[in-house]
Backbone as CSV, one residue per row, in Angstrom:
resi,resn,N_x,N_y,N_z,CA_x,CA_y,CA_z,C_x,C_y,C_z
1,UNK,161.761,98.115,131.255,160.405,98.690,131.354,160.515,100.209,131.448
2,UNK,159.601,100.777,130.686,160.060,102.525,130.816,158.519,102.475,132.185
3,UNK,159.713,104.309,132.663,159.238,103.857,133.974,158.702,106.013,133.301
4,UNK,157.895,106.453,134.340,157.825,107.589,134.282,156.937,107.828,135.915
5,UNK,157.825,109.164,136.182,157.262,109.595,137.387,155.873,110.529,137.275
6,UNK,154.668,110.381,138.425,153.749,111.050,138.428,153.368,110.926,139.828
7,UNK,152.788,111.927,140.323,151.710,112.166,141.561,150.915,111.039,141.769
8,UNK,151.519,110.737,142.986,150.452,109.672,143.590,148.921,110.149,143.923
9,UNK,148.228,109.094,143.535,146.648,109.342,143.570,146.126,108.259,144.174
10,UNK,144.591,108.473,144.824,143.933,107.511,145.919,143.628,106.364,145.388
11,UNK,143.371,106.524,143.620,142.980,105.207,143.043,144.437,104.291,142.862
12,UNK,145.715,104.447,143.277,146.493,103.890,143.278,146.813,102.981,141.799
13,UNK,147.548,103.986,140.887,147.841,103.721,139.824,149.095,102.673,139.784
14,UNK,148.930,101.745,138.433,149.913,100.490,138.598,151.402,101.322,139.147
15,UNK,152.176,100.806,140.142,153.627,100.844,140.130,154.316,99.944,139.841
16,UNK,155.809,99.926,140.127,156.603,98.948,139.915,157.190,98.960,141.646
17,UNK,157.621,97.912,141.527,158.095,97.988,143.452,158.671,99.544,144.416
18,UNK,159.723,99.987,143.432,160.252,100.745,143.959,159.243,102.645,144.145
19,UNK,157.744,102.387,143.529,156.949,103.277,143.677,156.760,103.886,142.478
20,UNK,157.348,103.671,141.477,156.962,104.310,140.111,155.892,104.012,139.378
21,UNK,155.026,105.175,138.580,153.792,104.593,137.807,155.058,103.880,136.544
22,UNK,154.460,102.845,136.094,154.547,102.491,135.053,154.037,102.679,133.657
23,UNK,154.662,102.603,132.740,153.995,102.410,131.397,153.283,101.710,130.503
24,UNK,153.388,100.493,131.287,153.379,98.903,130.761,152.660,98.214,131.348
25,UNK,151.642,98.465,131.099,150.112,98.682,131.888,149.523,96.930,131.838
26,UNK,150.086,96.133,130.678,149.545,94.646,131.002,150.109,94.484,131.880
27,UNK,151.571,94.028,132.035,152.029,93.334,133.089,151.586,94.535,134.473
28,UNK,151.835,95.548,134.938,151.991,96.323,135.922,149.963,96.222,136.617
29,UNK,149.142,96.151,135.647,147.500,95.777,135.908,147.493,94.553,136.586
30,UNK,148.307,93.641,136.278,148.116,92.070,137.088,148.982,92.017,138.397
31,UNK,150.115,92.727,138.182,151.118,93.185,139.254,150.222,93.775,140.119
32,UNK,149.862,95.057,139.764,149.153,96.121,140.741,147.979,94.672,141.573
33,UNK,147.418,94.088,140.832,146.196,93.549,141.461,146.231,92.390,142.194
34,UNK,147.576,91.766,141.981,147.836,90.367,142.952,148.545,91.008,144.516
35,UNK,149.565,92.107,143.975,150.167,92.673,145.147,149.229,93.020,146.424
36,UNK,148.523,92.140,147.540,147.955,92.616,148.024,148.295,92.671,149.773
37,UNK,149.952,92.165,149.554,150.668,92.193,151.032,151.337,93.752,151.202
38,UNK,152.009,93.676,150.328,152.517,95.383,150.373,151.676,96.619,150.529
39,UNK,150.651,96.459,149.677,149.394,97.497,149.623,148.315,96.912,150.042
40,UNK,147.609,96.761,150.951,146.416,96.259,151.229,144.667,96.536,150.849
41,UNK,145.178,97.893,150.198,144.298,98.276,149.443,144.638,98.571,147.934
42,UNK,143.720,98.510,146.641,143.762,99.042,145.290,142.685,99.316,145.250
43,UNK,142.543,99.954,143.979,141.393,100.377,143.043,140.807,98.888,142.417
44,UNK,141.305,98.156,142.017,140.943,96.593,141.874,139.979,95.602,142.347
45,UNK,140.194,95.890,143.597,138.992,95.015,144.796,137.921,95.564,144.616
46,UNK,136.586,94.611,144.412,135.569,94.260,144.332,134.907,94.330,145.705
47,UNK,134.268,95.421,145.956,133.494,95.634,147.016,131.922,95.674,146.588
48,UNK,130.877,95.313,147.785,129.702,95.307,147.854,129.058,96.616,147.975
49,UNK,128.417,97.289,147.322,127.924,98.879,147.640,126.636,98.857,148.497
50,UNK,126.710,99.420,149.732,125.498,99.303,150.539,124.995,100.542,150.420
51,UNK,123.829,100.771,150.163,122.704,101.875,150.279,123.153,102.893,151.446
52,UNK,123.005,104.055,150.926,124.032,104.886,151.848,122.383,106.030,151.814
53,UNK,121.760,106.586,150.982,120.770,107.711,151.231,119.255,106.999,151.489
54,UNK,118.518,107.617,152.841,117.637,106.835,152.956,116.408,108.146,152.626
55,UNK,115.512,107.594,152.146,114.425,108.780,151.352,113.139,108.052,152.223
56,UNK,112.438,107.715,153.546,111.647,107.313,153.614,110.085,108.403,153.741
57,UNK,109.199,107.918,153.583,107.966,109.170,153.473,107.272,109.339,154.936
58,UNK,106.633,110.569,154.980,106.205,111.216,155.712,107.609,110.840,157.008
59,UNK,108.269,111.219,156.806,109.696,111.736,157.820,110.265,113.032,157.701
60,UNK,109.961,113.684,157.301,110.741,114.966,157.395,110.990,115.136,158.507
61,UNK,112.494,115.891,158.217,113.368,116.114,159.722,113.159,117.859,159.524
62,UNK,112.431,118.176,159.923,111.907,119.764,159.746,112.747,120.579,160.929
63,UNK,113.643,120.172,161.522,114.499,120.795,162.520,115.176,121.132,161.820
64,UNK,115.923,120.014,160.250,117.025,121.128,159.802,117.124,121.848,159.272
65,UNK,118.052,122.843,158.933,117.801,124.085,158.034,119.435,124.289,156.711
66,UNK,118.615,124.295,155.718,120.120,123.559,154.694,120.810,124.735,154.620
67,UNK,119.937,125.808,154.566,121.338,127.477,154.835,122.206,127.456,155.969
68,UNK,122.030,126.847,157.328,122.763,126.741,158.251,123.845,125.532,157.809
69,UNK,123.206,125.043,157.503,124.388,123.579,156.768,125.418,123.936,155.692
70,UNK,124.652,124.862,155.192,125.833,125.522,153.911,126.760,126.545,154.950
71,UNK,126.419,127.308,156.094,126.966,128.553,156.528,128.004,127.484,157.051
72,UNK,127.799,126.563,157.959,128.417,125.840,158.993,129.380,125.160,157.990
73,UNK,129.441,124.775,157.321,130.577,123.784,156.446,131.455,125.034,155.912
74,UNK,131.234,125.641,155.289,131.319,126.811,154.438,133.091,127.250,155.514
75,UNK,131.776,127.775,156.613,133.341,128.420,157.999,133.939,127.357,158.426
76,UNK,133.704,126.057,157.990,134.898,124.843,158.977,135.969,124.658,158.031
77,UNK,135.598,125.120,156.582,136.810,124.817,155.504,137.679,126.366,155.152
78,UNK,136.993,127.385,155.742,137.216,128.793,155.155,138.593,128.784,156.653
79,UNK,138.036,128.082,157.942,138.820,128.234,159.108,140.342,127.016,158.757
80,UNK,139.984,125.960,158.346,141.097,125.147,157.874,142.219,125.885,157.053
81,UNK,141.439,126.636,155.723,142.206,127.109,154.998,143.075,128.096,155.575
82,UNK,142.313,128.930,156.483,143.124,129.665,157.446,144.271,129.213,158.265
83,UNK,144.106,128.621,158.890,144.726,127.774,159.397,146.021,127.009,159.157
84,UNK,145.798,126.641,157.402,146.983,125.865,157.114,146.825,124.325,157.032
85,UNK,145.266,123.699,157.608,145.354,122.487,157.595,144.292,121.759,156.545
86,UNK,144.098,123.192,155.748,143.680,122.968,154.024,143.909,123.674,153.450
87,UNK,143.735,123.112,152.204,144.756,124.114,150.807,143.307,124.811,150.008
88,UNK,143.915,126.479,150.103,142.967,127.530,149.314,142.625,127.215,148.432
89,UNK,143.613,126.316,147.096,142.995,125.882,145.791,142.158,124.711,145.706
90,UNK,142.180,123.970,146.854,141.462,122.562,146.628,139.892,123.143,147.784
91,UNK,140.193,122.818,149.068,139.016,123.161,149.710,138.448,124.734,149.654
92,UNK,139.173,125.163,149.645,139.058,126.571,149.320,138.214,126.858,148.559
93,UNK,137.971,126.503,147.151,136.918,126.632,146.503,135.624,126.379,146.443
94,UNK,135.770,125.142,147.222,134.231,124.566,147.872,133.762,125.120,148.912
95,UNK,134.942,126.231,149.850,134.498,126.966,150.678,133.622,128.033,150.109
96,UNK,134.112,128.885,149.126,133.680,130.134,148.361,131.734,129.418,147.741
97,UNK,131.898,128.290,147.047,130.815,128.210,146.644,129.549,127.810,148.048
98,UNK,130.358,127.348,148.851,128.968,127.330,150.346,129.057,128.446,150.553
99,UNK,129.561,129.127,150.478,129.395,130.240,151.723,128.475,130.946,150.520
100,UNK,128.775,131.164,149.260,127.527,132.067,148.250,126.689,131.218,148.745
101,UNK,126.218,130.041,149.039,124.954,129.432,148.429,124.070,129.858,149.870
102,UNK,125.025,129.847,150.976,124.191,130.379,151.815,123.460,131.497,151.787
103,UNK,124.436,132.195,151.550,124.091,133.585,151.184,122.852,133.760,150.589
104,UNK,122.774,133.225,149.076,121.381,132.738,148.791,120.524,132.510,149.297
105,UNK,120.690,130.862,149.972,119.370,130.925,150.581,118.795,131.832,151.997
106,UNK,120.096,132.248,152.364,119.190,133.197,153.339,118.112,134.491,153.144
107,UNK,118.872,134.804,151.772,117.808,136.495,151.255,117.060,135.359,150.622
108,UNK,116.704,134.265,150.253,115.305,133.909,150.068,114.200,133.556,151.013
109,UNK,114.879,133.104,151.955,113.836,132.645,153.438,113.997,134.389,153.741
110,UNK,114.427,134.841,153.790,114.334,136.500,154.554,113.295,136.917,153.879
111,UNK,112.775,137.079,152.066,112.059,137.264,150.870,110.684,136.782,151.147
112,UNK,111.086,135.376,151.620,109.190,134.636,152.073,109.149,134.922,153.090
113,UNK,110.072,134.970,154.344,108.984,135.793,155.012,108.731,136.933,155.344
114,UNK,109.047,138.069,155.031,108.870,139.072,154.261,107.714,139.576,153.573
115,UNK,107.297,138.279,152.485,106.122,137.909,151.892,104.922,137.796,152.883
116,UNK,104.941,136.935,153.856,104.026,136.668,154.645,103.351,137.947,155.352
117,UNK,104.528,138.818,155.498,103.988,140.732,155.950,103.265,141.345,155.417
118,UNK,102.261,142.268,155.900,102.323,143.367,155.467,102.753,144.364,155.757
119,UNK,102.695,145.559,155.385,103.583,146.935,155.940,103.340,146.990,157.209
120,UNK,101.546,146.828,157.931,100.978,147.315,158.794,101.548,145.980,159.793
121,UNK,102.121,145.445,159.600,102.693,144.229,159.945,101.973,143.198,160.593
122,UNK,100.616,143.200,160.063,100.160,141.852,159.851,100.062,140.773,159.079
123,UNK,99.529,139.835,158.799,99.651,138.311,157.924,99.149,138.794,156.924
124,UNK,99.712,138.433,155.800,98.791,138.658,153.992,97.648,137.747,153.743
125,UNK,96.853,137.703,153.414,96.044,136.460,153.103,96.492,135.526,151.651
126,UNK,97.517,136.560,151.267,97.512,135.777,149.801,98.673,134.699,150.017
127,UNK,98.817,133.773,149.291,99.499,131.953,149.306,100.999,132.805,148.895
128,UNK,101.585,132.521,149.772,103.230,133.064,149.614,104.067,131.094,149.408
129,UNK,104.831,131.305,147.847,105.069,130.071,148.228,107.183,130.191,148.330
130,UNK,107.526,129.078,148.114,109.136,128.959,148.516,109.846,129.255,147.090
131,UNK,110.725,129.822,147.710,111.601,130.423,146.024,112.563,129.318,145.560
132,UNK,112.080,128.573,144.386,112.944,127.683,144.299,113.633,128.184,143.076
133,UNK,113.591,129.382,141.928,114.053,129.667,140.983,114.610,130.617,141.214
134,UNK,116.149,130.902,140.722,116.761,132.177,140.510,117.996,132.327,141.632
135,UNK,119.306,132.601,140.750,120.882,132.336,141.802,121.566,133.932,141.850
136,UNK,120.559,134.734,141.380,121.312,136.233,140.765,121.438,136.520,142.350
137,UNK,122.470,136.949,143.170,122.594,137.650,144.148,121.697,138.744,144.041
138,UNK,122.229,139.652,143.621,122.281,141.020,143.655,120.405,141.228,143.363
139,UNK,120.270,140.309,142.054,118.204,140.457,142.193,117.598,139.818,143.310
140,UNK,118.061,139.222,143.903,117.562,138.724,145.349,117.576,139.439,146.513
141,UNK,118.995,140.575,146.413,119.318,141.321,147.349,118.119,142.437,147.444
142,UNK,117.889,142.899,146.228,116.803,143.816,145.539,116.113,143.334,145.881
143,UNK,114.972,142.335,145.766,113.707,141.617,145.810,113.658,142.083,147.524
144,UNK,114.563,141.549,148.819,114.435,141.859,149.581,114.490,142.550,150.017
145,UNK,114.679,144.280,149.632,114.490,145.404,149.432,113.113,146.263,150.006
146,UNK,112.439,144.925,148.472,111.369,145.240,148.650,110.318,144.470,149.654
147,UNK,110.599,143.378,149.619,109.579,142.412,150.257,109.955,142.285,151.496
148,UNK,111.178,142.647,152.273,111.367,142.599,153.659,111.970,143.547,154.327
149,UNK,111.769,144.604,153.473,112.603,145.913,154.621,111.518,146.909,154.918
150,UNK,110.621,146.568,154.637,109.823,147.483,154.778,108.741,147.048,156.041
151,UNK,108.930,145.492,156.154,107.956,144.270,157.024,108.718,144.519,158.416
152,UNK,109.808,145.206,158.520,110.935,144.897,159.939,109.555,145.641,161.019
153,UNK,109.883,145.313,162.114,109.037,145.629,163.337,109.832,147.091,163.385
154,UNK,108.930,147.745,164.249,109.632,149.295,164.354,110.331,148.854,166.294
155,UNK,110.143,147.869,166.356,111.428,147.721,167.602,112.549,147.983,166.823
156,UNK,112.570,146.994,165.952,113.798,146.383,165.309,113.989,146.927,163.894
157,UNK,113.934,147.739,163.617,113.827,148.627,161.999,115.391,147.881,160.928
158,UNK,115.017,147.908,159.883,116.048,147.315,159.203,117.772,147.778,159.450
159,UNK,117.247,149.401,159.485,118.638,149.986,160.190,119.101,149.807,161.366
160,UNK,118.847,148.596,162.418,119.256,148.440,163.372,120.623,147.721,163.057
161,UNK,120.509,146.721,162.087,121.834,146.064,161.662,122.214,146.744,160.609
162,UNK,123.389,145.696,160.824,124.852,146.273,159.758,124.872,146.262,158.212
163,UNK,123.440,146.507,158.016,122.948,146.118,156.045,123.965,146.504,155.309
164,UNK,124.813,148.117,155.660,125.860,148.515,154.714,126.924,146.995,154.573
165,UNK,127.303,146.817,155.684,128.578,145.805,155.613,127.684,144.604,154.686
166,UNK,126.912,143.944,154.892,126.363,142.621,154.639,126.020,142.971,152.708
167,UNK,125.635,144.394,152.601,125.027,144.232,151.047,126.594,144.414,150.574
168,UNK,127.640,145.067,150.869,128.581,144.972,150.334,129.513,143.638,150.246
169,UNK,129.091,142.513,151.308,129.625,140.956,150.674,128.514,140.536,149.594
170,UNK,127.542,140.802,149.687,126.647,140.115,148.890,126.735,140.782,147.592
171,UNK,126.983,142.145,147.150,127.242,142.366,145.843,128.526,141.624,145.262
172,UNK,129.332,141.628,146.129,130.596,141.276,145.853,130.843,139.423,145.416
173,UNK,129.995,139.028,145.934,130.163,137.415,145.595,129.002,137.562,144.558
174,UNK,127.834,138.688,144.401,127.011,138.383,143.518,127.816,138.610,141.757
175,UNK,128.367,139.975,142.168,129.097,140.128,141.108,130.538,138.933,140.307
176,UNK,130.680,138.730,141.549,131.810,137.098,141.341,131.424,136.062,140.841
177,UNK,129.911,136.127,140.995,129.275,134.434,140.575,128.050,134.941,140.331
178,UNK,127.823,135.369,138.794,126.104,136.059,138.715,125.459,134.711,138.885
179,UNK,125.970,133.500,138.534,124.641,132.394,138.373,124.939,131.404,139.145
180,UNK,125.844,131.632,139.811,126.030,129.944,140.909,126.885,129.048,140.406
181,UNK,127.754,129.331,139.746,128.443,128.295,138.694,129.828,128.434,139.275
182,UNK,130.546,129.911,139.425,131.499,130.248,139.353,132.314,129.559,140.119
183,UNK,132.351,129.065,141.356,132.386,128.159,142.197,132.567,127.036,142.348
184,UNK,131.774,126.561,141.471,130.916,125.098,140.908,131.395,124.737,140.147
185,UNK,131.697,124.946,138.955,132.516,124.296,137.811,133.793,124.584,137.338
186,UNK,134.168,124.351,136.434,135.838,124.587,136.435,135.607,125.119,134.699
187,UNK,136.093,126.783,134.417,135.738,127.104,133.746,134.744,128.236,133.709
188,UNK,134.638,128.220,134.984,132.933,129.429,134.623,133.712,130.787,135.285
189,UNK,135.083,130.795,135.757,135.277,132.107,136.057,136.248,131.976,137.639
190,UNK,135.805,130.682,138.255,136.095,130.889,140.105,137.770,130.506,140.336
191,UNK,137.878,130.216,139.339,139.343,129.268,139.474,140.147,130.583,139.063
192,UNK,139.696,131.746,138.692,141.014,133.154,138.445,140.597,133.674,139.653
193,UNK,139.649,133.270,140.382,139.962,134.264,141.798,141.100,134.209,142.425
194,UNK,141.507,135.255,143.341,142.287,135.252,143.976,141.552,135.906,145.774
195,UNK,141.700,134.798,146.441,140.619,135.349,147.652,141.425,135.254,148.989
196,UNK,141.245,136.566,149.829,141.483,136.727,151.082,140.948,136.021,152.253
197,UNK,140.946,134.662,152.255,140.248,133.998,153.453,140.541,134.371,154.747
198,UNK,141.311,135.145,155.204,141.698,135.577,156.870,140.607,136.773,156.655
199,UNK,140.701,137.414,155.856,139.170,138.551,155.541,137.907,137.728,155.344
200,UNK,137.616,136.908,154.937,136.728,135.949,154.612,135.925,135.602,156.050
201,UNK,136.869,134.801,156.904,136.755,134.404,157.833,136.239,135.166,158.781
202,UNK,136.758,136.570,159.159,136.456,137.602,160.141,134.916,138.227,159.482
203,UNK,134.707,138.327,158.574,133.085,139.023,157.891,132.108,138.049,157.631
204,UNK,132.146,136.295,157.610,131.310,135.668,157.901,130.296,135.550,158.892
205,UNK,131.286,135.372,159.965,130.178,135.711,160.933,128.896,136.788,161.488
206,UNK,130.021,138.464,160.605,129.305,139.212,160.735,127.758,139.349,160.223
207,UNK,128.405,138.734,159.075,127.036,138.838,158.092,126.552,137.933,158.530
208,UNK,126.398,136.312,158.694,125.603,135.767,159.183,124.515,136.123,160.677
209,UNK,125.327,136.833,161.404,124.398,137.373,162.116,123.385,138.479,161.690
210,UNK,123.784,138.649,160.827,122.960,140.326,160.587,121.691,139.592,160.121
211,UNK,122.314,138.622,158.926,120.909,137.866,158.005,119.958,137.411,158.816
212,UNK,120.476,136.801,159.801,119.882,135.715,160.617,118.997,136.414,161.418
213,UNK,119.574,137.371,162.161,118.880,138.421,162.990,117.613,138.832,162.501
214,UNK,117.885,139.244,160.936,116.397,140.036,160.345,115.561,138.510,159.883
215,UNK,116.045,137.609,159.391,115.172,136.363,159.257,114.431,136.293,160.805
216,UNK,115.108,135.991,161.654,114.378,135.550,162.798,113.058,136.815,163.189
217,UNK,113.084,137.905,162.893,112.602,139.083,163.548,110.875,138.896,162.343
218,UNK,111.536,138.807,161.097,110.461,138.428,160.175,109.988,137.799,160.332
219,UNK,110.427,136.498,160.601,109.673,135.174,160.865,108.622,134.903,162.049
220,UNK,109.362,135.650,163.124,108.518,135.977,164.519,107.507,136.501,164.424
221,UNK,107.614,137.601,163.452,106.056,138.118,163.213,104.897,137.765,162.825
222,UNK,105.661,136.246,161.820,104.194,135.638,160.686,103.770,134.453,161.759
223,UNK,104.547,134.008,163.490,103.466,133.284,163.923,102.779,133.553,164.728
224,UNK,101.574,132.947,165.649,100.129,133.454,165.836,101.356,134.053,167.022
225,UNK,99.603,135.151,167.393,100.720,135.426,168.934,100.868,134.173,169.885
226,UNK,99.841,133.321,170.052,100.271,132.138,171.167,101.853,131.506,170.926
227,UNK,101.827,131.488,169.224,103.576,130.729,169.668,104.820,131.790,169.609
228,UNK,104.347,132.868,170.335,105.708,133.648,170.087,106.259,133.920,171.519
């Protein structure tokens, strides 16, 4: 039987006893699938698929917030990779694309509410709705430029935080990934990076506070005074 060596994989490709993939895929397919004392699991077995996403109506869980979900995953794989107890090319990359997407959605919730301001920093009357189109960093960074730096409370003026540090990650991943892909697919550009995650790691947080800081300060403003 010709035998040839390859990387073991989770779907557990036919072997021959001694651990080799095989070539000889009739006999080694019936082999692989009776063998079920040695390996107790294959790719073979016939399992029941139980409903795993539940969509029921009028439930919204309005506590969560999916930019915090992207920030929070984003630093548990960016800290692994650090670490050593994940690999830069495999998780690593899925780190780079959460941590942009957060990024994203935070200058868009910063953008609406922002929107909800006016200069004089009261409520707009006009229908501000949710940004669901558009991945360009850098025009988002702009947009909030305009629509929320100008809304900051004069406690808290935009120059109170660290905007230099924060617009300089955000050009920088904007310029890395103009459309959200880079990250995301294999081919669009993310796979020639070469990225400093111990730098990564130490300027996440920064910036997440900075964003967060001016979101919260915006947001405080657009509710009535009783709930503030």
């Amino acid at each position: 039987m010709d035998r040839v060596t390859l990387p073991c994989v989770n779907a557990r490709l036919p072997r021959s006893r001694d651990g080799l993939v095989v070539t000889n895929w009739v006999g080694a397919v019936q082999s692989a699938a009776m063998d079920t004392e040695s390996d107790p699991y294959n790719a073979y077995e016939k399992w029941d698929y139980h409903q795993i996403i539940f969509l029921p109506e009028n439930q919204e869980q309005s506590w969560l917030s999916m930019s915090e979900s992207f920030y929070r995953a984003s630093k548990h794989l960016v800290e692994g990779v650090v670490n050593r107890s994940l690999l830069e090319d495999v998780e690593g990359r899925a780190a780079l694309f959460l941590f942009r997407h957060y990024l994203e959605l935070a200058l868009k919730k910063i953008i609406v509410a922002g929107c909800c301001l006016t200069k004089e920093g009261g409520l707009t009357k006009e229908e501000v709705k949710p940004i669901k189109k558009g991945h360009d960093l850098i025009l988002l960074w702009e947009q909030a430029l305009v629509d929320a730096k100008p809304k900051m409370p004069k406690a808290a003026p935009w120059e109170t935080y660290d905007w230099k540090f924060a617009e300089k990650c955000i050009k920088e991943f904007g310029a890395a990934d103009v459309k959200g892909f880079a990250f995301r697919y294999h081919g669009e550009g993310g796979e020639r990076a070469h990225v400093d995650f111990e730098q990564l790691l130490a300027a996440m947080e920064h910036i997440y506070q900075v964003l967060e800081a001016t979101f919260t300060f915006c947001k405080w403003n657009t509710l009535p005074p009783r709930r503030r």
